[in-house]
KEMAR-719676 format. One record per residue (C-alpha): residue number from 1; residue in three letters; chain; x, z, y. Coordinates in nm, 4 decimals. Example, Ala and Ser with C-alpha at 12.3 -4.5 7.8 and 13.67 -1.06 7.14 Angstrom:
<node num="1" residu="Ala" chaine="A" xx="1.2300" zz="0.7800" yy="-0.4500"/>
<node num="2" residu="Ser" chaine="A" xx="1.3670" zz="0.7140" yy="-0.1060"/>
***
This chain:
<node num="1" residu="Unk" chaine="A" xx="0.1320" zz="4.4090" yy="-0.0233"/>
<node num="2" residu="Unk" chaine="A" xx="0.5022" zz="4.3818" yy="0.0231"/>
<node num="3" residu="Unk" chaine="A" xx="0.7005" zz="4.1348" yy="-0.2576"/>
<node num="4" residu="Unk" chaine="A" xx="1.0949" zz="4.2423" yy="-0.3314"/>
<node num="5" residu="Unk" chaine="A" xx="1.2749" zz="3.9078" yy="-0.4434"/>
<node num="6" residu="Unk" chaine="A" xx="1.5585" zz="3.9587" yy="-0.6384"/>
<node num="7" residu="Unk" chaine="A" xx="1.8384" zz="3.6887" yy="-0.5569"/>
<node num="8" residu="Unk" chaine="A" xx="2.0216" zz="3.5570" yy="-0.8465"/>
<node num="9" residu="Unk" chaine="A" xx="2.3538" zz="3.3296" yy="-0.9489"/>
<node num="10" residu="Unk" chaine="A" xx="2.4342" zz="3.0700" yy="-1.1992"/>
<node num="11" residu="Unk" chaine="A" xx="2.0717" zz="2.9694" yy="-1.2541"/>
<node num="12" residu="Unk" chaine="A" xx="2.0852" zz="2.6139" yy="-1.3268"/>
<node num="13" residu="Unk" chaine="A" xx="1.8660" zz="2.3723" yy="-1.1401"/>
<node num="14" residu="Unk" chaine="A" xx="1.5962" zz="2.1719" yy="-1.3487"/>
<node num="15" residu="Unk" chaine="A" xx="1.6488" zz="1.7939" yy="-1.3518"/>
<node num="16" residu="Unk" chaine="A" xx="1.4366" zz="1.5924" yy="-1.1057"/>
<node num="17" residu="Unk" chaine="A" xx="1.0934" zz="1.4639" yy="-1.2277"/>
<node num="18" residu="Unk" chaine="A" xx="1.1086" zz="1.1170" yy="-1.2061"/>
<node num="19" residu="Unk" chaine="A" xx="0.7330" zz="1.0908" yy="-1.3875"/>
<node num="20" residu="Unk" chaine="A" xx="0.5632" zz="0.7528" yy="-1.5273"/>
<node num="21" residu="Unk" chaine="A" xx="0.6452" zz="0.4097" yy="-1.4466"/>
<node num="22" residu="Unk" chaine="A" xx="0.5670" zz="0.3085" yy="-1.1205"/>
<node num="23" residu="Unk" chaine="A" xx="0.2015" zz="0.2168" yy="-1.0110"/>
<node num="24" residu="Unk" chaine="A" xx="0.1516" zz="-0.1581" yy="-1.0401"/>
<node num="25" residu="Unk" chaine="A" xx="0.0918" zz="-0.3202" yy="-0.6510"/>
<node num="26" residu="Unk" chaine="A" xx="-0.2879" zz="-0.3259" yy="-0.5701"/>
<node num="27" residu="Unk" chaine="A" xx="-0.2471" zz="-0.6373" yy="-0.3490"/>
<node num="28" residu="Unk" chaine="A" xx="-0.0101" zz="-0.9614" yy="-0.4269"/>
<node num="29" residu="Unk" chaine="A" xx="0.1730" zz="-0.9716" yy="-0.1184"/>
<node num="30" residu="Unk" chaine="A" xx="0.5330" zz="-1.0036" yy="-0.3308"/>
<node num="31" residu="Unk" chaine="A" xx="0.4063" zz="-1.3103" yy="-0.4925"/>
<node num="32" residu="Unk" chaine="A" xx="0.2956" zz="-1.4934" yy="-0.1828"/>
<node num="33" residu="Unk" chaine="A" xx="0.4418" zz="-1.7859" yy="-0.0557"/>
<node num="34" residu="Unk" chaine="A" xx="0.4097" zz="-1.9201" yy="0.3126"/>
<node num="35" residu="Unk" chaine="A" xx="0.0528" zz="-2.0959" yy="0.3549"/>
<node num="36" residu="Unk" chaine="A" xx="-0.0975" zz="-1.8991" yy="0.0416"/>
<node num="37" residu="Unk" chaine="A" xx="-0.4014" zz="-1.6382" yy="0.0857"/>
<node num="38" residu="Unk" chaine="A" xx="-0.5915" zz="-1.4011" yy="-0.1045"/>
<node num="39" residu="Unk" chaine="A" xx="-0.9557" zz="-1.2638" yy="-0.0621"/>
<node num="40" residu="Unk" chaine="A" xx="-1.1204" zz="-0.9241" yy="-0.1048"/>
<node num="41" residu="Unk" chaine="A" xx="-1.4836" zz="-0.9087" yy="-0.0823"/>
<node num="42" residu="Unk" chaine="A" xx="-1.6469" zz="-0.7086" yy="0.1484"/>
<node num="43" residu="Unk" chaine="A" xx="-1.8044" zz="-0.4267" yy="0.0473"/>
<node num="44" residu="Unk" chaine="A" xx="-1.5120" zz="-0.3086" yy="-0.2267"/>
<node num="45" residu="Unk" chaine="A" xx="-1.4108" zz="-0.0060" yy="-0.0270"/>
<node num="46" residu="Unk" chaine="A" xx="-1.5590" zz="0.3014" yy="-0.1082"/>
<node num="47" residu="Unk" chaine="A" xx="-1.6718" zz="0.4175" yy="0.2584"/>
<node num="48" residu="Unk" chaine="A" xx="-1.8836" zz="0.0964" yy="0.2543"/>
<node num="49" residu="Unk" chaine="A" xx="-1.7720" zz="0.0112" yy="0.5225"/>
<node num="50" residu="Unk" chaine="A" xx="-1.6815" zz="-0.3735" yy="0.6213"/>
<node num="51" residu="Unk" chaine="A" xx="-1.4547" zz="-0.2742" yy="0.8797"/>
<node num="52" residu="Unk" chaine="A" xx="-1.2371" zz="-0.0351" yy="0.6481"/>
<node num="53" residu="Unk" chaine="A" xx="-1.1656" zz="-0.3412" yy="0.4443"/>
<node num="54" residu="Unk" chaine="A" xx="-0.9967" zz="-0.4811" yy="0.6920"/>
<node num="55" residu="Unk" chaine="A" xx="-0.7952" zz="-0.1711" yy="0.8341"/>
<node num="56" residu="Unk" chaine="A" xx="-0.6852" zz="-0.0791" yy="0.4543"/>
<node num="57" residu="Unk" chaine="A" xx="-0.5679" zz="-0.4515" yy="0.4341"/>
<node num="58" residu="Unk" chaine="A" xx="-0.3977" zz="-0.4688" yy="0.8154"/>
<node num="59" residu="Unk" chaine="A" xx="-0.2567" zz="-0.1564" yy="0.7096"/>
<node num="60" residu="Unk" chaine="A" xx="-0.0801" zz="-0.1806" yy="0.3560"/>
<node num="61" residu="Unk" chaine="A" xx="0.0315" zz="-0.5686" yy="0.4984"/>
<node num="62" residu="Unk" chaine="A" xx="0.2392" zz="-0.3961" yy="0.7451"/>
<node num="63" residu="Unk" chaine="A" xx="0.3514" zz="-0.1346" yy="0.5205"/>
<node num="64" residu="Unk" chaine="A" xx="0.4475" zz="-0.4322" yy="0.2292"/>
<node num="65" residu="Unk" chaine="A" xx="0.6618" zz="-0.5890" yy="0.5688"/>
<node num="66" residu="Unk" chaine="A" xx="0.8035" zz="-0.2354" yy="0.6528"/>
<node num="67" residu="Unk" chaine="A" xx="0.9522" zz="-0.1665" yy="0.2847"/>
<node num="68" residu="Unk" chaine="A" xx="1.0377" zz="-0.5392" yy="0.2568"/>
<node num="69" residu="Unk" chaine="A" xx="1.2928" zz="-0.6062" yy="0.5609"/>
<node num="70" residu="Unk" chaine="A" xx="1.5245" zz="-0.7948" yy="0.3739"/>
<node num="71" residu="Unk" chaine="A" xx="1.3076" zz="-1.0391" yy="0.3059"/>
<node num="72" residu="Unk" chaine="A" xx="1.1155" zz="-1.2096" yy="0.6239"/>
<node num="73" residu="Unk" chaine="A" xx="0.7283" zz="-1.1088" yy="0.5734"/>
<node num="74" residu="Unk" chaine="A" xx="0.4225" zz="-1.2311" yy="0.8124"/>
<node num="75" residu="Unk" chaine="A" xx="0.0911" zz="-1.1556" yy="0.7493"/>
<node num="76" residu="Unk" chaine="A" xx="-0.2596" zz="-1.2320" yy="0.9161"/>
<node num="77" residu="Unk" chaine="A" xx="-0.6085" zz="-1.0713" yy="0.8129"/>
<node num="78" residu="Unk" chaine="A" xx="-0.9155" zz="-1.2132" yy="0.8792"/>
<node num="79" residu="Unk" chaine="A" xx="-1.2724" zz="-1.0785" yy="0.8333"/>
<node num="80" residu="Unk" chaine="A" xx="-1.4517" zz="-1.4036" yy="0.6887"/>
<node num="81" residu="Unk" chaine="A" xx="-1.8362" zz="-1.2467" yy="0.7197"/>
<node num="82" residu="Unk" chaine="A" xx="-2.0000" zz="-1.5768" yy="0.6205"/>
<node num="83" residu="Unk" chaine="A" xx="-1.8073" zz="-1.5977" yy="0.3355"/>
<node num="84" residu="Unk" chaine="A" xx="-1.8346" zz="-1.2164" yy="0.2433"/>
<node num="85" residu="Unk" chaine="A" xx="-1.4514" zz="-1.1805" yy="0.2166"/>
<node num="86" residu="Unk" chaine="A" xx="-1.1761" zz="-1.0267" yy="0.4227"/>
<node num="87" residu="Unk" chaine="A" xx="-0.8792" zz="-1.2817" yy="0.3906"/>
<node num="88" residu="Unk" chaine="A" xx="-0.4954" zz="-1.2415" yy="0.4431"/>
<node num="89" residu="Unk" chaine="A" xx="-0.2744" zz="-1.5341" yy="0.4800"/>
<node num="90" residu="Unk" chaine="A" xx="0.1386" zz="-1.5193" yy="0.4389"/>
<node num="91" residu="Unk" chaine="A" xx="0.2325" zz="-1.6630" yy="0.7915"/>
<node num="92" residu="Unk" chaine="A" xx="0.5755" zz="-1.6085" yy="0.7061"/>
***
């Protein structure tokens, strides 16, 4: 099946969607301070896996650090498995 495009001039261009307000942060990393930590239980992630916990966390720390360079950002992430928590700690 062959398609025949017709090409065509002066057809204005649609504004951008810019869509809803933006998505409220999942984890509190903004409102850290150095020495402060926060806790998510094990278990939360869907996969059910412990270990995913602790990537997802590892993972959107670095990304909070990446999109905040201004601003000097260290994390660490712990798995706490006799407490039943992974934790992550502002270092910086």
């Amino acid at each position: 099946m062959s398609y025949e495009f017709v090409i065509e001039q002066d057809v204005p261009l649609p504004p951008k969607h810019i869509g809803t307000a933006p998505r409220p942060p999942k984890y509190p990393f903004a409102e850290m301070s150095v020495g402060e930590s926060f806790a998510v239980p094990l278990g939360e992630e869907k996969a059910g896996s412990n270990y995913v916990s602790a990537i997802r966390l590892r993972s959107a720390a670095t990304n909070f650090k990446k999109r905040h360079t201004a601003e000097a950002f260290e994390f660490t992430v712990r798995t706490l498995h006799d407490e039943g928590v992974v934790r992550v700690w502002r270092t910086a």
